[in-house]
N, C-alpha and C positions, 0 to 999 in steps of 0.2 A: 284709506291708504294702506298699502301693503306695508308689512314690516321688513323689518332691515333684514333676517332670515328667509326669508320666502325672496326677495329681493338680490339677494346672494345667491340662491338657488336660481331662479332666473338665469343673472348672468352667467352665471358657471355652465349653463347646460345651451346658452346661446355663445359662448365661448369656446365648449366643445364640439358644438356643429359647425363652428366655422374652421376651427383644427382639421374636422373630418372632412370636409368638403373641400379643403386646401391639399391635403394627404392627398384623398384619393381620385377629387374632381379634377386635379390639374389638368390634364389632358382633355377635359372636359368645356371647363372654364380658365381659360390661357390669362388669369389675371398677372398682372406683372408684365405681359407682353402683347396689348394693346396698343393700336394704333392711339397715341395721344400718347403712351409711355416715351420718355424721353431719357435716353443716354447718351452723354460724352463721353467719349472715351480718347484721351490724351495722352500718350505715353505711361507717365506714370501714374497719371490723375484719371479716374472714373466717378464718374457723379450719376445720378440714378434719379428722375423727377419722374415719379408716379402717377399724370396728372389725369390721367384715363381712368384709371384703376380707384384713384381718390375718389373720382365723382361717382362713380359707378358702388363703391362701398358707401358712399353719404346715402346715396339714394336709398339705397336698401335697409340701412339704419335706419332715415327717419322712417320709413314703411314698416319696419317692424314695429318701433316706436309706437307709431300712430295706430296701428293696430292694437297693440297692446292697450295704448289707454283707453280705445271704445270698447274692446274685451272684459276692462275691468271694473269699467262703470255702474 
């Protein structure tokens, strides 16, 4: 089992490439504004349900994930 530093390191540097890819992918990968993104927008009221963008970021987490633990086996 990896330790809690190397574990830290991990996330920090899978935390940084998604910053990056957010920065400078947008126009690339239009997350946030997928078909299945849903917004009301009522007057004063806007609400923002992500539900495209959710499944689509679970996805890729468990794949990293799973990746990872047959990497480290």
């Amino acid at each position: 089992m990896p330790s809690i530093p190397q574990l830290l390191i991990i996330f920090g540097i899978a935390l940084l490439s998604i910053g990056i890819i957010m920065q400078f992918g947008s126009k690339y990968l239009p997350l946030g504004k997928l078909p299945g993104d849903f917004v009301i927008d009522k007057g004063n009221f806007k609400a923002y349900f992500p539900l495209a963008t959710s499944i689509i970021l679970s996805l890729l987490l468990t794949l990293i994930f799973f990746l990872y633990k047959i990497l480290t086996k």
